[in-house]
VOLUM-530634 format. One line per field, with one value per residue (C-alpha): residue in one letter; x, y, z; chain. Coordinates in steps of 0.05 Angstrom, whole numbers, plus 5000, padded with zeros to 4 digits. Layout:
REM residues N
r	c(A / ...) $
x	c(X / ...) $
y	c(Y / ...) $
z	c(Z / ...) $
c	c(A / ...) $
//
This chain:
REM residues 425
r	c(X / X / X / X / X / X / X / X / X / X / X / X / X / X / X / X / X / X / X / X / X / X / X / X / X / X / X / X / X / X / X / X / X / X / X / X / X / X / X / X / X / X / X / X / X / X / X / X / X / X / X / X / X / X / X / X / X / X / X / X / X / X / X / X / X / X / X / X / X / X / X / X / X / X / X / X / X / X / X / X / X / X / X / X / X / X / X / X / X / X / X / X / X / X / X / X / X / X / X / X / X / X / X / X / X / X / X / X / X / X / X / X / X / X / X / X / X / X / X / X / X / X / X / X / X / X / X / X / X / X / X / X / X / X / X / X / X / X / X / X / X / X / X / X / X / X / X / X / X / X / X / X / X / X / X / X / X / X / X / X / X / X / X / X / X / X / X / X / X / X / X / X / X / X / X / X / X / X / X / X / X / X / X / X / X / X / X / X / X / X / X / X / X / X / X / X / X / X / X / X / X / X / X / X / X / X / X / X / X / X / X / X / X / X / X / X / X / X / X / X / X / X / X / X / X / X / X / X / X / X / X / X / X / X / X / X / X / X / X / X / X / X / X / X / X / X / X / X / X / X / X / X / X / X / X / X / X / X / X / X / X / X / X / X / X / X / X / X / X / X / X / X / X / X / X / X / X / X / X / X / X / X / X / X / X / X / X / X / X / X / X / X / X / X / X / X / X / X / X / X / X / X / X / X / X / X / X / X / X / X / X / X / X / X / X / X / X / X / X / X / X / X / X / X / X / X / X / X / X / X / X / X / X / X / X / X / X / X / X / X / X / X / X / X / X / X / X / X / X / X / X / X / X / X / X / X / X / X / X / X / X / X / X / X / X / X / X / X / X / X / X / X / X / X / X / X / X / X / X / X / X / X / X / X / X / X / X / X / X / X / X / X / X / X / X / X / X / X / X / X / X / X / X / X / X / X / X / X / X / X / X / X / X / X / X / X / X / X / X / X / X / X / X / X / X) $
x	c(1297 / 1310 / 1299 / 1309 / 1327 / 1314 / 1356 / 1334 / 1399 / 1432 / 1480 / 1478 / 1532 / 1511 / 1557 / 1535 / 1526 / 1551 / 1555 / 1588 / 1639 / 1654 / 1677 / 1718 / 1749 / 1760 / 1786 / 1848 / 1846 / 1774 / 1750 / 1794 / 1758 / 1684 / 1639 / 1574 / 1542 / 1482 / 1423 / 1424 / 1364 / 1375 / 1439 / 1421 / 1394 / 1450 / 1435 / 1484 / 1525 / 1602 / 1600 / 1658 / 1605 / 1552 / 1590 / 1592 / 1517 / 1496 / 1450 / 1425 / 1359 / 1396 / 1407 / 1474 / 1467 / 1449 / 1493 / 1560 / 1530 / 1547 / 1604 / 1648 / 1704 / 1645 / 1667 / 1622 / 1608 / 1568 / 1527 / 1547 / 1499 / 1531 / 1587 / 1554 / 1512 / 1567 / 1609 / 1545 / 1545 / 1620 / 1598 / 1548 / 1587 / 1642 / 1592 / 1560 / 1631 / 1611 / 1538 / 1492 / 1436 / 1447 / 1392 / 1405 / 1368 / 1387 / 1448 / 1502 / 1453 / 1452 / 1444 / 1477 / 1436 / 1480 / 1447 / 1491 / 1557 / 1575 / 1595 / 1645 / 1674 / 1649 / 1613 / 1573 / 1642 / 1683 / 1635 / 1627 / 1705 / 1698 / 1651 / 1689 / 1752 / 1715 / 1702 / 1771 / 1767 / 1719 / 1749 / 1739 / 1663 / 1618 / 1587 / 1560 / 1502 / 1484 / 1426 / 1355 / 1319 / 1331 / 1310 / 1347 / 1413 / 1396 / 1391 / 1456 / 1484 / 1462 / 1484 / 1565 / 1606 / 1659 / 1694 / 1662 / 1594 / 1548 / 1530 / 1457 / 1458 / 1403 / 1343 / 1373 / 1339 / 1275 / 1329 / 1383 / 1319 / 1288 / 1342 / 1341 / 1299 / 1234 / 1272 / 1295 / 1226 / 1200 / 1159 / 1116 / 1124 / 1057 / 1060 / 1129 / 1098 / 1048 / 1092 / 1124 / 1070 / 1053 / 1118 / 1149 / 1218 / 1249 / 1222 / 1216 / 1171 / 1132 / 1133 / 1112 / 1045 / 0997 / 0997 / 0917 / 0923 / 0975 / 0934 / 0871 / 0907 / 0951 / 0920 / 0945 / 1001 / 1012 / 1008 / 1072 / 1114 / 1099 / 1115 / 1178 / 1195 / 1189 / 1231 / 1171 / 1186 / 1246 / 1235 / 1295 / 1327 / 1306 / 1363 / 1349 / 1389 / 1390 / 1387 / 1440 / 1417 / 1395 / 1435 / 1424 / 1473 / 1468 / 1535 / 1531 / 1565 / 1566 / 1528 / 1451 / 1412 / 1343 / 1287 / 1254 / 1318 / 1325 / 1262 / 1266 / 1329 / 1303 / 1238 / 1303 / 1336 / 1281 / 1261 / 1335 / 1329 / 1262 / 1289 / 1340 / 1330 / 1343 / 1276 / 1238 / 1191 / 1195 / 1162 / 1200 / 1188 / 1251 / 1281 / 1343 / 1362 / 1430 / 1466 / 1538 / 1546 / 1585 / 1622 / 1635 / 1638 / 1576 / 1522 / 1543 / 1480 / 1525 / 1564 / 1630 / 1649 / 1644 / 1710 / 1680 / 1721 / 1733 / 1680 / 1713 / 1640 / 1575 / 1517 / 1443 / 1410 / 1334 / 1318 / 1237 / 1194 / 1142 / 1071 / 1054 / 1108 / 1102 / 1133 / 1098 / 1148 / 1097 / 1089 / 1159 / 1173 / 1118 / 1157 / 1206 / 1190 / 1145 / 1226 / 1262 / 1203 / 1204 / 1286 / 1314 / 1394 / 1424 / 1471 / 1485 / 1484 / 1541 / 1515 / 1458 / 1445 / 1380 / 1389 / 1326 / 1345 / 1290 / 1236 / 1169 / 1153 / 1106 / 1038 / 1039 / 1033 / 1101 / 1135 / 1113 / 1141 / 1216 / 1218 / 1204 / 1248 / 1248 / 1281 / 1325 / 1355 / 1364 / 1395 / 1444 / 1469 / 1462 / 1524 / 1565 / 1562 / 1580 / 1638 / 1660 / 1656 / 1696 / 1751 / 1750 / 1757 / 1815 / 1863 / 1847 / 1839 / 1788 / 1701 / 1712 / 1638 / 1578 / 1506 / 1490 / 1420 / 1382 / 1366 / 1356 / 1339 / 1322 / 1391 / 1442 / 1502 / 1512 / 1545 / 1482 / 1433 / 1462 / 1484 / 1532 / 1511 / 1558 / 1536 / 1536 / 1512) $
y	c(6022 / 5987 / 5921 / 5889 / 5844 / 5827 / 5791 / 5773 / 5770 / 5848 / 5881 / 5952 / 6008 / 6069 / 6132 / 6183 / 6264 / 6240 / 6316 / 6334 / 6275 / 6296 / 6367 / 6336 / 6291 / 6348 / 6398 / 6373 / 6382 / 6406 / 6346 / 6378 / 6435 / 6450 / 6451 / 6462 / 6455 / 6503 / 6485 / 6488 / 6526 / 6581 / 6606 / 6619 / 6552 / 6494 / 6422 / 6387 / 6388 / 6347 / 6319 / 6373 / 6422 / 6381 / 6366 / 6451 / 6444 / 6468 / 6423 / 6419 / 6461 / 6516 / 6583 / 6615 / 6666 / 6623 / 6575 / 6619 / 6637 / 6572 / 6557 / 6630 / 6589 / 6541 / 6539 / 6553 / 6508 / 6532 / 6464 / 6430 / 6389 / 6364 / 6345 / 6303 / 6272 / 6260 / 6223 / 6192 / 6163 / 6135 / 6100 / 6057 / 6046 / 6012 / 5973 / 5956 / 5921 / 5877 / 5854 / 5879 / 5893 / 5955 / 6001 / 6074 / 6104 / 6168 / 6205 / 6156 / 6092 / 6030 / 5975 / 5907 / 5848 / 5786 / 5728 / 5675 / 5716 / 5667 / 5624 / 5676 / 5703 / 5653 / 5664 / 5734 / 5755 / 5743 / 5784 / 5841 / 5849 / 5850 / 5907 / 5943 / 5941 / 5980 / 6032 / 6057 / 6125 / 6132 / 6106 / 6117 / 6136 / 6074 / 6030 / 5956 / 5907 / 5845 / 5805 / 5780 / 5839 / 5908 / 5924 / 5881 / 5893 / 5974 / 5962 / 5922 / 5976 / 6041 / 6000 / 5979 / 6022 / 6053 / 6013 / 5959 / 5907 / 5874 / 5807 / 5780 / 5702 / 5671 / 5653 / 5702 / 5762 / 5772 / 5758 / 5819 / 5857 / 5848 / 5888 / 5948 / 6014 / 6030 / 6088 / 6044 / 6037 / 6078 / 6121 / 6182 / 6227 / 6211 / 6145 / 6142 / 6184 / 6142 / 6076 / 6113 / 6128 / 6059 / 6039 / 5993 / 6017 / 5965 / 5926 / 5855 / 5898 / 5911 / 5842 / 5817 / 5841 / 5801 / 5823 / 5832 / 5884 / 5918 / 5916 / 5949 / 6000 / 6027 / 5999 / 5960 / 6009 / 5984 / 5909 / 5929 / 5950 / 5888 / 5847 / 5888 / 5885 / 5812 / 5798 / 5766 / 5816 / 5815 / 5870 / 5850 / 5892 / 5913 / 5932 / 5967 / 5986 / 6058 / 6076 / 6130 / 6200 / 6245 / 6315 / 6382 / 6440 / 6509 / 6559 / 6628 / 6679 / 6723 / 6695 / 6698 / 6712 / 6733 / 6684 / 6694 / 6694 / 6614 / 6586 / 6616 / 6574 / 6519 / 6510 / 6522 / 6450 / 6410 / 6432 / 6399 / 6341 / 6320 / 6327 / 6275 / 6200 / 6161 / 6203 / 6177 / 6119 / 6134 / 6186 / 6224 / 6199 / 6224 / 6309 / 6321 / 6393 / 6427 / 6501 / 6512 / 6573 / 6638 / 6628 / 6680 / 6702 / 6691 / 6756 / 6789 / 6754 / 6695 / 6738 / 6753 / 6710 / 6647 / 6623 / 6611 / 6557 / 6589 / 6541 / 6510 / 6500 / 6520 / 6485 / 6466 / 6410 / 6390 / 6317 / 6312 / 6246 / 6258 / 6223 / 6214 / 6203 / 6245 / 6272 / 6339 / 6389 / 6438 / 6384 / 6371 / 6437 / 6450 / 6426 / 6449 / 6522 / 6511 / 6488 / 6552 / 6589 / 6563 / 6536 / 6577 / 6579 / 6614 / 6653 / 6676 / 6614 / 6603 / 6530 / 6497 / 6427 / 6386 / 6313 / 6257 / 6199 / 6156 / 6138 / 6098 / 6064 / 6096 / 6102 / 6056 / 6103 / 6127 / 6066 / 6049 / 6120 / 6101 / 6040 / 6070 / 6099 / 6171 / 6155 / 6102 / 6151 / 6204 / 6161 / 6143 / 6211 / 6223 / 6163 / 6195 / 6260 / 6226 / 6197 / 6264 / 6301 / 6240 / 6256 / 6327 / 6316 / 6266 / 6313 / 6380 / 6347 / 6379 / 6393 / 6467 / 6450 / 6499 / 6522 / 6595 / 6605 / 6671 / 6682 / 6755 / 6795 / 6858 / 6864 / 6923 / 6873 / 6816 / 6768 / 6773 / 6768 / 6698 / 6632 / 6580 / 6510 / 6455 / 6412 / 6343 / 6300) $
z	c(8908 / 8971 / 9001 / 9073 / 9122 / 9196 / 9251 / 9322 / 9351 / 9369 / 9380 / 9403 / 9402 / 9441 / 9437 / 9487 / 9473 / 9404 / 9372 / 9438 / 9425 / 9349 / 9367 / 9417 / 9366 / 9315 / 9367 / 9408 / 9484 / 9481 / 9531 / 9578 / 9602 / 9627 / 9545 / 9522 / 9456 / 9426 / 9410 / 9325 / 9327 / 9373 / 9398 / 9474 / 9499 / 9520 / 9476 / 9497 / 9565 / 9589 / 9647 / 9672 / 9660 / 9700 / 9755 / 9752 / 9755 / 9687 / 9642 / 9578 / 9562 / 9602 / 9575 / 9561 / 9617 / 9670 / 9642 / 9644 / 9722 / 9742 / 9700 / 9674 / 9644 / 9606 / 9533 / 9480 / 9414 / 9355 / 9322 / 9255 / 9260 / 9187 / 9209 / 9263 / 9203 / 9163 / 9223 / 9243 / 9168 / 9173 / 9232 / 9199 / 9139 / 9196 / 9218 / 9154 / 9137 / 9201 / 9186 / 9125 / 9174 / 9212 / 9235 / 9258 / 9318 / 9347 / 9324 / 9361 / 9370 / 9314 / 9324 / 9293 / 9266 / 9280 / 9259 / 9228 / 9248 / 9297 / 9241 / 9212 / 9281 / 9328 / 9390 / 9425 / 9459 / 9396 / 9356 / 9411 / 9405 / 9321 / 9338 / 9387 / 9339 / 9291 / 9345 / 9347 / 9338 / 9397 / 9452 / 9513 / 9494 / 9471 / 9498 / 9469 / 9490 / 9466 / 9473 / 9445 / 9404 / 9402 / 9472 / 9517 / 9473 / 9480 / 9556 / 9563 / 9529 / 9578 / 9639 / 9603 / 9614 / 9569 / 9519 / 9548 / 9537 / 9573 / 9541 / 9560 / 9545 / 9513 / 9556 / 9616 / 9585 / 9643 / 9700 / 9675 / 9658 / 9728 / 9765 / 9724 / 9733 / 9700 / 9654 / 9612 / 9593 / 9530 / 9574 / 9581 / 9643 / 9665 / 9664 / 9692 / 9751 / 9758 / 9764 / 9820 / 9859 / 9858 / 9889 / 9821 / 9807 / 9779 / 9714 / 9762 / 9808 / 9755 / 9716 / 9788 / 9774 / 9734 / 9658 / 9658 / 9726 / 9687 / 9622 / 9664 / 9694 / 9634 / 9569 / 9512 / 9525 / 9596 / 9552 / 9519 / 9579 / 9614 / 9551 / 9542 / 9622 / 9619 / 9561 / 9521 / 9466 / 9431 / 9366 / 9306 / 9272 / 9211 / 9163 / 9098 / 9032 / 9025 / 8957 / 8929 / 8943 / 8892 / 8905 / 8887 / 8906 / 8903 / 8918 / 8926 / 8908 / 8976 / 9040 / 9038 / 9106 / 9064 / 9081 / 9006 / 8978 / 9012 / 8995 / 8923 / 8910 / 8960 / 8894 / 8849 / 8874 / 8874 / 8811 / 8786 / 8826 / 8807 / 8729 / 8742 / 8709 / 8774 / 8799 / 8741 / 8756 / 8840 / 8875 / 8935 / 9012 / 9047 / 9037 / 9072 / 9061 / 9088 / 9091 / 9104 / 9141 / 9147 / 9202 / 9249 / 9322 / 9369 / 9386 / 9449 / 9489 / 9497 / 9551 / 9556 / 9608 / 9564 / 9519 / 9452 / 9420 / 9341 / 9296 / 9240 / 9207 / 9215 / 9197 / 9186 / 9177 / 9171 / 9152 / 9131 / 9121 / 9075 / 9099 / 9034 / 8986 / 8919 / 8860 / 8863 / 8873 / 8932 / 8969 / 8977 / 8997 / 9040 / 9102 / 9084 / 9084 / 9144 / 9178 / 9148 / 9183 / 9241 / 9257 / 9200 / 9201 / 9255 / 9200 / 9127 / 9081 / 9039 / 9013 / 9000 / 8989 / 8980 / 8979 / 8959 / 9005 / 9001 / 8951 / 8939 / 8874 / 8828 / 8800 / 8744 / 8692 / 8721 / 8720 / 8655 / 8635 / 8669 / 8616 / 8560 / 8504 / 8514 / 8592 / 8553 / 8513 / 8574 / 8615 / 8568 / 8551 / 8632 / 8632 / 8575 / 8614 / 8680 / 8637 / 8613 / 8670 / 8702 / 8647 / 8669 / 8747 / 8729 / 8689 / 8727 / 8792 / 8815 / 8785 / 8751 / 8722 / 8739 / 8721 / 8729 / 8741 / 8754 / 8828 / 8847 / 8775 / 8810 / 8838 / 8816 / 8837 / 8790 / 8841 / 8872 / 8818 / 8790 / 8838 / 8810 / 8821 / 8812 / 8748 / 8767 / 8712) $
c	c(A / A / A / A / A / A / A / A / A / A / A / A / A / A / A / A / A / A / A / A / A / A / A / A / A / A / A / A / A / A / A / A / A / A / A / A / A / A / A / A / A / A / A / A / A / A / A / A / A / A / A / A / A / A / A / A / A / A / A / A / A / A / A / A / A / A / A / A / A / A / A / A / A / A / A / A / A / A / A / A / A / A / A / A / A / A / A / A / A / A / A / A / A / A / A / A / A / A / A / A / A / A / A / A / A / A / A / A / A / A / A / A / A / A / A / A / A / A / A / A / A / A / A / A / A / A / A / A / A / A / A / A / A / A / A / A / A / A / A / A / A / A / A / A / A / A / A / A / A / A / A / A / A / A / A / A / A / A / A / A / A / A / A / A / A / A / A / A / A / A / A / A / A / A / A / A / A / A / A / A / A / A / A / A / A / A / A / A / A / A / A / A / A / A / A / A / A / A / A / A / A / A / A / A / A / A / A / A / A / A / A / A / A / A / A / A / A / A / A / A / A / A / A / A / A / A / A / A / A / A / A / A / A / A / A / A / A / A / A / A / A / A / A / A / A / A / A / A / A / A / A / A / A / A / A / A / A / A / A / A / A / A / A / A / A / A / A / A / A / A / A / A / A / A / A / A / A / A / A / A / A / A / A / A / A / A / A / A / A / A / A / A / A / A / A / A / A / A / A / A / A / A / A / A / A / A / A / A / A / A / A / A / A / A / A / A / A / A / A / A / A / A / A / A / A / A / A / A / A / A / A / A / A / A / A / A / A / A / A / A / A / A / A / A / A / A / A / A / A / A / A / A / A / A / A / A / A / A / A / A / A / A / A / A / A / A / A / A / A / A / A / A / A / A / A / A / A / A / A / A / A / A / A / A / A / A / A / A / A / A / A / A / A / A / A / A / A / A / A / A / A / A / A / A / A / A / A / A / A / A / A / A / A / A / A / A / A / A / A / A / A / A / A / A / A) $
//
């Protein structure tokens, strides 16, 4: 269900604090004043930090009371860590107009295969500026490199600065990688304390060092950070076709906050989505699952010192890769309960949502199952109700389709015993 494609020749766009950045784009004159976002699984730890609230000395990992000690007019931001997916998504679907190999890192890092673009928009500097056009809405926040493989373009890009790029010709990649510090490098605190001690602080002090001295004294992982150091390793891009999600909703009628009451509907959804045709044939390897929250004021630990900026939406998110990909609806949900034990929402849900994003072909008993009649035949009445529900949408603008399903039987209130879910054929 998906295929790909590599290119050696990258372009990176970095966006900093990138769920900081989206609640300052959706709340005006918030990057004004001293902020602080929440961590999404606990309301009294600091994720994400401006730099008006650095310079005020409070950093992320922080918690809110020693935060608002530092900082009393800090303002407050409760995560929707949605929204930051959704805007994350628009992001790479810009860039995906650009080349059709885009891979996402981080939330706020892709990066931009551009092999063969230089025929369409010419050379690196004409194609950085294609890029940065399509970065409109974030100004003055991202940053662009450009060079050989993913991490020299990734470097170029932490040392640009805003709205700007760093361009790393061809061939120059070990001299611009020689002056910059050994953080860049992906490494472990030990072994970053360990370069220290030895005196390297720079990438050319450590490519000055033969590769085997390296290799003895680090590993085949010390092998690596030379390679990478020297510029002898220049990783592509590897872009991939996401398929179309499968989706499963689930709206209640009053906010739920009861753990049982979550994971019940949680086997409820992929139950549904495992009964749908595009399913048939492919077993599961990606789970996204995601709440809409009640939103409401912060507990009284946050302090009263803090401004809490009013949250639009609330949110929570958990994205799961399954080891093993399967079709066997426990073992889908096993992580997933073990997340909504151990990060479970920070508030009554209002929404639930459980989305298949990525699959794995089947055993070949299943895929000879997908071709035969029986799925034929379901899949075909699976178009004439997309059709008609199409129809529907059209003259009443808007989906007034819904399945009620039995959630909480022992309940003496009916708008809690039943949940609505929206049909979607």
């Amino acid at each position: 269900m998906s295929r790909s494609s590599t290119s050696s020749l990258v372009a990176c766009v970095w966006i900093p604090l990138f769920p900081l950045r989206c609640e300052e784009a959706r709340q005006e004159g918030l990057a004004g004043y001293p902020t602080a976002l929440l961590a999404p699984d606990t309301t009294r730890k600091l994720w994400q930090v401006s730099s008006l609230a650095r310079h005020a000395g409070v950093k992320s990992g922080m918690t809110v009371s020693q935060a608002i000690g530092l900082c009393p007019t800090l303002r407050l931001i409760e995560p929707d860590p949605v929204h930051y997916d959704d805007c994350f998504a628009r992001l790479l679907a810009a860039l995906n107009e650009i080349s059709p190999v885009i891979e996402s890192g981080e939330l706020g890092l892709a990066y931009v295969g551009t092999d063969g673009l230089e025929r369409i928009f010419g050379a690196p500097e004409k194609i950085v500026e294609v890029i940065k056009g399509m970065l409109e809405g974030w100004q003055p926040t991202f940053r662009v490199g450009f060079g050989l493989g993913k991490f020299t373009a990734w470097v170029a890009a932490s040392r640009s600065k805003p709205d700007e790029a760093v361009i790393v010709p061809l061939g120059g990649e070990r001299a611009f990688l020689a002056s910059q510090p050994i953080s860049v490098l992906p490494l472990d605190t030990d072994t970053h304390r360990r370069l220290r001690q030895l005196g390297i602080r720079t990438l050319g002090a450590l490519t000055s060092l033969p590769e085997a001295a390296v290799t003895a004294q680090f590993g085949a992982m010390g092998r690596h950070l030379w390679r990478l150091a020297a510029g002898r390793i220049a990783e592509p891009v590897a872009g991939r076709l996401a398929p179309e999600p499968i989706v499963a909703a689930l709206t209640f009628f009053t906010p739920v906050g009861e753990r049982e009451l979550l994971v019940h509907s949680l086997d409820q959804l992929i139950a549904r989505a495992l009964k749908h045709p595009r399913r048939i044939g492919w077993r599961v390897h990606a789970v996204r699952l995601r709440a809409d929250l009640e939103s409401g004021q912060m507990d009284s630990d946050v302090g009263s010192g803090a401004a809490c900026c009013a949250p639009t939406n609330r949110s929570w998110l958990v994205n799961v890769l399954l080891k093993d990909p399967t079709a066997d609806a426990g073992r889908i949900a096993a992580p997933l309960k073990t997340r909504l034990e151990q990060s479970p929402p920070t508030g009554a849900v209002e929404r639930l949502v459980l989305e298949f994003t990525a699959f794995a072909p089947g055993t070949t008993e299943l895929q000879l199952f997908a071709r035969d009649a029986q799925a034929a035949a379901r899949a075909g009445q699976q178009r004439a109700l997309q059709r008609a529900a199409r129809e529907i949408r059209m003259r009443v603008k808007r989906s007034p389709l819904y399945h009620i399903i039995e959630v909480q039987p022992w309940s003496r209130l009916p708008e809690r015993r039943y949940a609505l879910i929206d049909y979607e054929p």
